[in-house]
C-alpha positions as CSV (number, residue, x, y, z in Angstrom):
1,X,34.3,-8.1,-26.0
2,X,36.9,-5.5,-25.9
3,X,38.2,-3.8,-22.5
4,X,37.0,-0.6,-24.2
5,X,33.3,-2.1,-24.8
6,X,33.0,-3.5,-21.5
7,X,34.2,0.1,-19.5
8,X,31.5,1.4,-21.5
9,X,28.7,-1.1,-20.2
10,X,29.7,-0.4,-16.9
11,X,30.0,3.4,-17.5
12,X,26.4,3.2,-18.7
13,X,25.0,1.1,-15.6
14,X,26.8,3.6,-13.2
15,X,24.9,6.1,-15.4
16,X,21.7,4.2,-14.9
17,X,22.2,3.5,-11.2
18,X,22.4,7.7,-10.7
19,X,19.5,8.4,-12.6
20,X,17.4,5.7,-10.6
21,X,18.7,7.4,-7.6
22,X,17.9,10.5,-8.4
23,X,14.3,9.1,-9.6
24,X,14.0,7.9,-5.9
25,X,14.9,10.9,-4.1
26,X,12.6,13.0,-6.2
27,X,9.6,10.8,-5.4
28,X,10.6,11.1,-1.2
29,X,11.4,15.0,-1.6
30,X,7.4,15.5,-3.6
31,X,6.1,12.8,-1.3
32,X,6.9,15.3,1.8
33,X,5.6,17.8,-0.2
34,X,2.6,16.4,-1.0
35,X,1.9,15.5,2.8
36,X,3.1,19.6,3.6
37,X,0.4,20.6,1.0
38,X,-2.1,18.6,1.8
39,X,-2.0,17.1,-1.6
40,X,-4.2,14.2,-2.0
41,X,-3.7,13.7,-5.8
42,X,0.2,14.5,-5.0
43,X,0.2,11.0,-2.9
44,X,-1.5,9.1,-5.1
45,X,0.8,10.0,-8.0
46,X,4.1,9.6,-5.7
47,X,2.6,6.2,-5.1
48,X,2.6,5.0,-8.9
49,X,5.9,6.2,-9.7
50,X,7.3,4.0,-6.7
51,X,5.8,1.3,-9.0
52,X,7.9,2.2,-11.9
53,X,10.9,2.7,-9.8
54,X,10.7,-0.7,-8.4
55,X,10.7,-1.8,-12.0
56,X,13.7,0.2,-13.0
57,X,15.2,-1.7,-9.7
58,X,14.4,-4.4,-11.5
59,X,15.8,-4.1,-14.5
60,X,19.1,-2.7,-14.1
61,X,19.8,-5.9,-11.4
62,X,18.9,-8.1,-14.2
63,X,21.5,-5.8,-16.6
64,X,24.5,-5.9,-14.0
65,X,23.9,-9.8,-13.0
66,X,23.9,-10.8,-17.1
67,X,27.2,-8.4,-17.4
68,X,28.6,-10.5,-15.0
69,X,27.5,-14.0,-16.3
70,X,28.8,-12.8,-20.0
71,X,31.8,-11.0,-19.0
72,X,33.2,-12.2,-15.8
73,X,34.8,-9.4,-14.8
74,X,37.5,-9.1,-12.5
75,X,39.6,-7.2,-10.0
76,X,38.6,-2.7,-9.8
77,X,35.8,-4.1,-12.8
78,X,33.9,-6.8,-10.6
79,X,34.2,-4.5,-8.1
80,X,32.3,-1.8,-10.0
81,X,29.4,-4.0,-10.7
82,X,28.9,-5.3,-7.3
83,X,29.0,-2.0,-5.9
84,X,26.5,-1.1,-8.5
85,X,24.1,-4.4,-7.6
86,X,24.5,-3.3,-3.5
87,X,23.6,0.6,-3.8
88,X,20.8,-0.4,-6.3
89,X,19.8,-2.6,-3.0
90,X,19.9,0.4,-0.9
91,X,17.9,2.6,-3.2
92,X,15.2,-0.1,-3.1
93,X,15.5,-0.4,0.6
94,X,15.0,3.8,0.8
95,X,12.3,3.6,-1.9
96,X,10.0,1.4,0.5
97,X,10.6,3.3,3.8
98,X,9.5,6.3,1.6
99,X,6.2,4.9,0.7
100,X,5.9,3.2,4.3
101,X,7.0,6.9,5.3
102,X,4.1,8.4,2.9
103,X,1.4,6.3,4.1
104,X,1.7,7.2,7.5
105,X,2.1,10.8,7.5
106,X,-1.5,10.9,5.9
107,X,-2.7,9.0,8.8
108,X,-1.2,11.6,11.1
109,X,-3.0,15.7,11.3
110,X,-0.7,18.8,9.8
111,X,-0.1,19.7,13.1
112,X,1.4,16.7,14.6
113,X,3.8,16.5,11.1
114,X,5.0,20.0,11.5
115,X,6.0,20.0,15.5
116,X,7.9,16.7,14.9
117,X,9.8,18.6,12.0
118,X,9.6,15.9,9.8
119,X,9.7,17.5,6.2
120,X,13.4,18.8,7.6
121,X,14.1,15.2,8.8
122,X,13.1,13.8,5.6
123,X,15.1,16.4,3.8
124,X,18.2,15.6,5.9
125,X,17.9,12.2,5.3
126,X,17.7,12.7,1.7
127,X,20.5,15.0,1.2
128,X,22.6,11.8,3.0
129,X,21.5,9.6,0.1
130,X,22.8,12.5,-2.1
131,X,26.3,13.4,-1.0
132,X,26.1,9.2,-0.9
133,X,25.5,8.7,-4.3
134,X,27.8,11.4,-5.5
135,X,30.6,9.5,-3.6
136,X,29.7,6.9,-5.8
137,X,29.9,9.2,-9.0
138,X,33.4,11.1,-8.1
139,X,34.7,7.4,-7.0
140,X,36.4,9.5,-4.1
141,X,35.0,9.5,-0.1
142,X,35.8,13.4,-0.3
143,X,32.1,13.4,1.2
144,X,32.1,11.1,4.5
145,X,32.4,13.5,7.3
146,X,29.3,15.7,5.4
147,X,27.2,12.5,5.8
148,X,28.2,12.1,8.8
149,X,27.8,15.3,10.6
150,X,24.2,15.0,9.0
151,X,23.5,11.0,10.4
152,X,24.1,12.6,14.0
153,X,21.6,15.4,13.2
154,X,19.1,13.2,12.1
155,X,19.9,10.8,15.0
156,X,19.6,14.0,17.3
157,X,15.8,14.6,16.1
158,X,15.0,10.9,16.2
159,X,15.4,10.9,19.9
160,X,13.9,14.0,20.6
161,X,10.7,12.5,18.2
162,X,10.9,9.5,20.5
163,X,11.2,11.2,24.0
164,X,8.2,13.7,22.8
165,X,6.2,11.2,21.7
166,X,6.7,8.9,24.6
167,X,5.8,11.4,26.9
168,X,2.9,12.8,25.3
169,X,1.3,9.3,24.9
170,X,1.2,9.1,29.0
171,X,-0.9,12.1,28.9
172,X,-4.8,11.4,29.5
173,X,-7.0,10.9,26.2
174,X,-3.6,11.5,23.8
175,X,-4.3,10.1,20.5
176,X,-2.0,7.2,20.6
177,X,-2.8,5.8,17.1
178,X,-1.0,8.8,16.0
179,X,1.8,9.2,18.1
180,X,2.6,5.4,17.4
181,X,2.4,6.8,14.0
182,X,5.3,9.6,14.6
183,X,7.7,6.7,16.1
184,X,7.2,4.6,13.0
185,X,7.8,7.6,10.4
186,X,10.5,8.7,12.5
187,X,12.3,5.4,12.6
188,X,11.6,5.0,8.9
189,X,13.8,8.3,8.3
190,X,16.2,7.1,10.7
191,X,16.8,4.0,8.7
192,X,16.5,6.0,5.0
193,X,19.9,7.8,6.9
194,X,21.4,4.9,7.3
195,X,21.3,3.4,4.0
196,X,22.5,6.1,3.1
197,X,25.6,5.4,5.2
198,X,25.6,1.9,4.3
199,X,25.9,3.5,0.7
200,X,28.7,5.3,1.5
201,X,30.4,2.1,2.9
202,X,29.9,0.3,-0.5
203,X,31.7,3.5,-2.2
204,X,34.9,3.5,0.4
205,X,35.0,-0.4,-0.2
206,X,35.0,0.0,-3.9
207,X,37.6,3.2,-3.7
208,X,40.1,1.3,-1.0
209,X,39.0,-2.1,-0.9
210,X,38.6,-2.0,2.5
211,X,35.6,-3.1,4.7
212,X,34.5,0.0,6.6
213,X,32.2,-1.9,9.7
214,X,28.9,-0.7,10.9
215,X,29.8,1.7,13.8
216,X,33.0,3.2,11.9
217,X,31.4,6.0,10.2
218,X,28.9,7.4,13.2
């Protein structure tokens, strides 16, 4: 295959990979929304369409390890792919600590969910992924101290979630069922931020080459 041909296979899997992303951060953004509503029907639906994007997961690994077995690419084009195959691993990895996410903020009451401020958690967290993926697209790290001034936010409200919750828990007849619900879903968001900085990571790698270690962008 031509070097023309094969640019334009991995043009169109980077294409793909953006619209999956985008796919997943709409089904978290409605998910919240859903919860904030009170929108039974809203849940169920979000639930479904994680289906679908775990198959669209799927598919596109099956495309980019096949491009790889028929092509072997090599030097900025391997890179490219495997880039491609590791943020597709994030956004699975942020897809299921969405519906993880989802299922417990049903089990927890409006009021709890709104002084824990998680719909502007989630939404932090989400515009991490963002700015992550369009890192990805410009092929530039333009982005990294935006995702990181938002990381320490959402690290910031984590541990006030967890020192609140912690303390109201010691107070007699608290409903602990749901404030060991609000540590989970908080840790859940946590984690969706840092995918979204291990995203990042992948970009910088596939921009420099170099290995950007766990600690170096918080």
């Amino acid at each position: 295959m031509s070097e023309r041909l094969v640019h334009a296979q991995i043009t169109e899997l980077s294409e793909v990979l953006v619209q999956l992303s985008n796919k997943v951060l709409e089904n978290f953004l409605l998910s919240l929304h859903a919860v904030v509503q009170h929108d039974e029907h809203g849940t169920v639906q979000r639930k479904l369409a994680d289906y679908e994007i775990d198959m669209a997961e799927i598919d596109l690994e099956e495309r980019c390890l096949s491009f790889l077995a028929l092509q072997h690419p090599v030097a900025s084009d391997l890179r490219t792919i495997m880039t491609i195959i590791m943020i597709n691993d994030e956004l699975e990895r942020i897809g299921d600590l969405s519906l993880h996410s989802l299922d417990l903020m049903l089990e927890i009451t409006p009021g709890i969910f709104e002084s824990f401020e998680f719909e502007k958690m989630g939404v932090l967290a989400a515009e991490m992924v963002k700015k992550s993926i369009t890192a990805f697209t410009l092929k530039e790290q333009v982005l990294a101290d935006q995702i990181s001034d938002l990381d320490k936010e959402i690290k910031v409200m984590h541990r006030s979630a967890i020192n609140k919750a912690t303390a109201l828990i010691k107070i007699p007849d608290a409903d602990v069922s749901q404030l060991m619900a609000v540590l989970s879903i908080s840790r859940y968001i946590e984690h969706i931020a840092d995918h979204a900085v291990k995203i990042l990571r992948e970009v910088i790698y596939l921009v420099t080459g170099e290995i950007i270690h766990k600690d170096a962008l918080h």
